[in-house]
N, C-alpha and C positions, 0 to 999 in steps of 0.2 A: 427868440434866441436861436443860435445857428446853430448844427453839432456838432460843429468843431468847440465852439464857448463851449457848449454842456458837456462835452468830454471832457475840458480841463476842468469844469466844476466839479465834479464827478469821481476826478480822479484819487482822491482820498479814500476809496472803498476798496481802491487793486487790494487783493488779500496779501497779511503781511507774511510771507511764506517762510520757513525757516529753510534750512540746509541739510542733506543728510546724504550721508557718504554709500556710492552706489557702485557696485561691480562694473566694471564697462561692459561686461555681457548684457548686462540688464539699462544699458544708458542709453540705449538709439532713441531717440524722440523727446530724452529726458533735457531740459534747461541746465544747463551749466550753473555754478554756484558761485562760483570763485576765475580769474582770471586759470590758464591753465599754460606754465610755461616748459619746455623741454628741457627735461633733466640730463641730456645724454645729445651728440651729434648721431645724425643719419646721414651717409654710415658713420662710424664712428673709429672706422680705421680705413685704410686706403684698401681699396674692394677691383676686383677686375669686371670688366665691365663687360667682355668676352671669353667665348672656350679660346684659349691660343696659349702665350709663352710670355713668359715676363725676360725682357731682356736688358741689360745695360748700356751703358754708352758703346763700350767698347766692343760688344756683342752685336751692338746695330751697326758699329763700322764695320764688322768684319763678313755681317749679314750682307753690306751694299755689294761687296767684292767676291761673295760668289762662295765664300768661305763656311764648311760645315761649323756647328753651334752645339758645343755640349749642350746636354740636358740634363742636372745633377740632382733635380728635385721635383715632387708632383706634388698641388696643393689642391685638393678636393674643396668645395664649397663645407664650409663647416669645420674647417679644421685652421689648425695656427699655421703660420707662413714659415716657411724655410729659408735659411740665409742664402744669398745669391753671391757668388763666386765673379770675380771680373771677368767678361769675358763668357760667360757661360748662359745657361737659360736655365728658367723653371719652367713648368708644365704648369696652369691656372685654370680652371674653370670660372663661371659668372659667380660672380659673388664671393669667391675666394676673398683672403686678404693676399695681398701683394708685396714681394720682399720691400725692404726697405729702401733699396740701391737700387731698383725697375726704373728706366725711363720712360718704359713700354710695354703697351701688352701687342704682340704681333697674331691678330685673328687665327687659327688653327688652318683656315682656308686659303693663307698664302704661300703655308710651308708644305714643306713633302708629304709631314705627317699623318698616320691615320687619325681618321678624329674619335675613334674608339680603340678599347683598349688598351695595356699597359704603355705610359709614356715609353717612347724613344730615347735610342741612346745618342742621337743627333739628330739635329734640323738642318735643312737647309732652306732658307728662304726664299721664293720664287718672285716675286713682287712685293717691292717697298717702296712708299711715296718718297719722292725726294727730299722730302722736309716732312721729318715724325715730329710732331709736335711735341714741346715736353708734359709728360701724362696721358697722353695717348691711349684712349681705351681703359682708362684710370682714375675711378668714382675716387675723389677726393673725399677727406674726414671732411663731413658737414657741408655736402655736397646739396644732399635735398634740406635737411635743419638743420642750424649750429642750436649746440646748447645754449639756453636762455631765449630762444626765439621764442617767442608767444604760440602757441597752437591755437588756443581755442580761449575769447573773451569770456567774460560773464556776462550770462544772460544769452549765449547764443545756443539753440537746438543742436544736438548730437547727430549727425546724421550716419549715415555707415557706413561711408568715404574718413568720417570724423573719430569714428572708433578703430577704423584700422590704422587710422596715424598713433592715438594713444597707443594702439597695442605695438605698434613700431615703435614706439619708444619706451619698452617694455612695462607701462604704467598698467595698473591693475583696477584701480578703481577710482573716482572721481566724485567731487564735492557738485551735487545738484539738489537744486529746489523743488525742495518738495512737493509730490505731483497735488495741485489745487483738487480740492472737493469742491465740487457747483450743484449746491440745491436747484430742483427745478420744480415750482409748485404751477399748474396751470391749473385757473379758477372757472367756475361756471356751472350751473344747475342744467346749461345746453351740453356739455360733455358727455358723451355716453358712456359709459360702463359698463355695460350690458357683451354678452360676448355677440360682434357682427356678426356670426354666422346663424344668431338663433332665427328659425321662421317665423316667432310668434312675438315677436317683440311686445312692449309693455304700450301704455298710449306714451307713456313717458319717452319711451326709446325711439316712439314715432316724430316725436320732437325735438329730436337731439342730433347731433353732428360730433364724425368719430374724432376723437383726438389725436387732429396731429403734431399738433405742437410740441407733445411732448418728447416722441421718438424724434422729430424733425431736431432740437435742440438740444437732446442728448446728445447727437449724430456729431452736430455741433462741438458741443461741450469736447466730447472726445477726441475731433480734428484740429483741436488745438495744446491738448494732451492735458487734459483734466479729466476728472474721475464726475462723472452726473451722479447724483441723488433723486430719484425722479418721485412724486407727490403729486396729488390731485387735492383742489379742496370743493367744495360746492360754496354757494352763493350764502356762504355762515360764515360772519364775522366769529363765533367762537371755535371752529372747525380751523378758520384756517390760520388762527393765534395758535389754536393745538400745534397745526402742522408746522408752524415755526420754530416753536417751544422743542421740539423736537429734533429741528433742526440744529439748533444752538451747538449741541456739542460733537456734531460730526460736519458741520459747513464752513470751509472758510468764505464763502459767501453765497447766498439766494437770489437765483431771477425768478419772477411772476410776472404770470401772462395773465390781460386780461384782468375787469374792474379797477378801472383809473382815470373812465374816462366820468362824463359827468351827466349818467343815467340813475335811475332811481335804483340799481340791483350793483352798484358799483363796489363790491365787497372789498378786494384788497384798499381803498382809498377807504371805506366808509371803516374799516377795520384799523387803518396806521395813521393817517390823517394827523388826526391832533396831537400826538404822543411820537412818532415813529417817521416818519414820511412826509416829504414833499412830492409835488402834483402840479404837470402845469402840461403846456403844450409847447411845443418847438415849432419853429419854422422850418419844417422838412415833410415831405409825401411821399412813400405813405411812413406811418408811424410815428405823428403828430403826437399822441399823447402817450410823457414817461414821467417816471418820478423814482425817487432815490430815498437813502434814508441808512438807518440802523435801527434793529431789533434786539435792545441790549449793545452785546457790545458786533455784534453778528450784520456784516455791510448787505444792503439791500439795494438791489435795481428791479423797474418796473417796468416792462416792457406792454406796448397793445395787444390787444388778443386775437385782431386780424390776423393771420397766418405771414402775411408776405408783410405785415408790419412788426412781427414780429421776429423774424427770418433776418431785415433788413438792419434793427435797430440792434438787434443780438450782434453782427459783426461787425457794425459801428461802436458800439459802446462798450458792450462787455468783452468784445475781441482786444479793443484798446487796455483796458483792466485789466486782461491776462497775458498779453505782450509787454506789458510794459509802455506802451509808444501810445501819445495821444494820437487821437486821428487826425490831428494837419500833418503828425509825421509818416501815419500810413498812407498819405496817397500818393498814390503813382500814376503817374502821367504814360496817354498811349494816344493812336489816333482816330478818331472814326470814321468808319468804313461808311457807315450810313446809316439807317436814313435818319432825314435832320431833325433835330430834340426842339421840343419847343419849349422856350422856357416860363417859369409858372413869374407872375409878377408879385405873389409873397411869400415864396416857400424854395428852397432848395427840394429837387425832385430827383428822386433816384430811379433808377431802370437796368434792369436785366442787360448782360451783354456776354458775348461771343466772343474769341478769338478766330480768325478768319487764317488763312494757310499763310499769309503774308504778316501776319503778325497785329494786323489793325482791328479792333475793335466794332462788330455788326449792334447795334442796340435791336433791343427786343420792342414789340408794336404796344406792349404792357409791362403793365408791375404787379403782377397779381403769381401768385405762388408755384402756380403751373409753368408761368414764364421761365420762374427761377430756377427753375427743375433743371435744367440744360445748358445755364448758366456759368461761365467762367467767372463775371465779374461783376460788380455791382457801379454802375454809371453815373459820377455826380454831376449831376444840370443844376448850374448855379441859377439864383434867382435873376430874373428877367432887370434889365434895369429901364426900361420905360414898356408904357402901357399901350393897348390899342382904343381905350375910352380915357379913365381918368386915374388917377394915384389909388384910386381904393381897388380898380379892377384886379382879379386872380388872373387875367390871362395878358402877356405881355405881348409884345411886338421881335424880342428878340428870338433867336435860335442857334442853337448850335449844330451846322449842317460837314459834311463829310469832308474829312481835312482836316477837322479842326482839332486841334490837342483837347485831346480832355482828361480828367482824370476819374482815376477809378481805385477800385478793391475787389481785391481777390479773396474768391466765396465760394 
């Protein structure tokens, strides 16, 4: 099976998240709940666009002719607008509102004027285009939104360009999806626990490898805006039913690393197996072996325990389950820079990649964890479509070499 199948298979696990109404102070990052429409135009009344004078028709012909320009009224930003007389001007700053009868606003640096201090008791205008446009320097109601315009869909991330538009339109707080809890149990009797620093390690500890896994996919968990749960179990099928058991009432859903594959210490499989869990292997490298399931009513993904198999299938799968979007709709196409990918003859293969100053995609020489360290993207190399011996070989004749569109995800 491909990962794109197993992601649609799969996809019945996204946790069913409810909705709960969030301050916009507190919503940058948060998933939107609900479609989000404006209540109000921006602006919402006709705004000056410059410091200068609001003037009328009559007031602009008599501007052309050389003719001094009452000034009958001053409109500070933040205050209500003053009726405007035929023939005469107002004094506006930016963002004032503008009488109702203005044709125009004439910049403060065309007329006599000082541009500080108390308005003038005349203008005179030194330069006027010969055709003022009608609204000239004149933010129309609903210039940047009209009321009813869409701001913000559901389902899409708040970002802080996105909360200063809600707060321009004076909204206070917002319907968002509740932030996902993700269990994270990484299994194995090789985990150390031990603190790294001690010098006298156990024989045990001499046999062991520090856990990365766990901070690595927390890291994770939390770049996608979920809350980790983090858990260790050892190679005890009653330990790590405990550490589910546990999980139940504060997980909308569990990923485990590790035991799934089909050794004889294979705990998380030898534990879910019959009752809980499916197990199998994908066509994809690395991170061949996953498996899915529920604990109760609590959705479960199975990730390998290799590190970079772990790293790779995390934001293939479970990145899908918590966007919302199967992975044929995450990828994104870009181009490679180089050097050429050679493709496997039974497995979709992934690989580490770059972005380069021009925008194009370097792949990395590996796919092993260190690679990904440095990583912008994660590089899909489809499967090879003919062989250099026979239909059963893994290694194909095709390649993907520099130029060629490929697609990826961003990691």
């Amino acid at each position: 099976m491909d990962p794109e199948d197993y992601s649609e298979l799969v996809a019945g696990l996204a946790p069913d998240l409810r909705t709960e109404t969030t301050p916009i102070r507190n919503a940058v990052g948060r998933i939107t709940g609900t479609d989000i429409i404006a209540p109000r135009s921006v602006p919402d009344f006709a705004a000056s666009a410059m410091d200068g004078f609001a003037l009328d028709g009559a007031a602009l012909n008599a501007a052309r002719i050389g003719d001094p320009i009452r000034v009958i009224g001053d409109i500070p930003a933040g205050h209500r607008a003053v009726a405007l007389q035929p023939g005469c001007a107002v004094r506006v700053m930016t963002g004032a509102p503008v009488p109702t009868d203005a044709e125009a606003v004439v910049p403060v640096e065309l007329t006599d004027a000082r541009q500080t201090g108390p308005a003038p008791e005349t203008i005179r205008i030194d330069s006027l285009p010969s055709s003022v446009p009608p609204g000239w320097n004149i933010r129309a109601i609903g210039e940047d939104m009209k009321r009813g315009d869409p701001v913000l869909t559901a389902g899409e991330r708040i970002t802080a360009a996105g909360l200063g538009v809600l707060a321009m339109l004076g909204i206070t707080e917002v319907e968002t999806i509740r932030t996902p809890r993700i269990g994270l149990i990484v299994t194995g009797d090789e985990i150390q626990v031990t603190d790294p620093t001690d010098d006298t390690p156990t024989e045990a500890a001499a046999a062991s490898i520090f856990n990365s896994n766990l901070p690595m996919l927390a890291a994770a968990v939390g770049g996608l805006g979920a809350v980790p749960i983090e858990a260790t179990s050892r190679d005890d099928a009653e330990e790590l039913i405990s550490v589910l058991t546990s999980m139940q009432a504060e997980a909308d859903l569990v990923v485990t690393t590790g035991g799934i594959s089909a050794g004889a210490f294979e705990v998380v499989r030898q534990a879910l197996e019959s009752d809980h869990s499916t197990f199998g292997r994908l066509d994809m490298r690395p991170g061949s072996p996953q498996g899915f399931g529920r604990f109760g009513t609590l959705p479960l993904i199975h990730l390998p325990g290799t590190p970079q198999g772990a790293f790779v299938a995390f934001h293939l799968f479970v990145g899908s389950l918590l966007t919302g979007k199967s992975l044929r709709q995450r990828w994104r196409k870009g181009i490679l820079a180089g050097p050429s990918l050679r493709q496997h003859g039974r497995a979709v293969t992934f690989r580490p990649g770059t972005f380069t100053e021009s925008g194009e995609i370097l792949a990395a020489d590996r796919a092993r964890l260190p690679n990904f360290a440095s990583a912008d993207v994660i590089i899909r190399i489809p499967r090879g479509t003919g062989s250099e011996r026979d239909s059963d070989s893994p290694r194909s004749s095709g390649e993907l070499s520099a130029g060629t569109v490929i697609e990826y995800l961003e990691c």
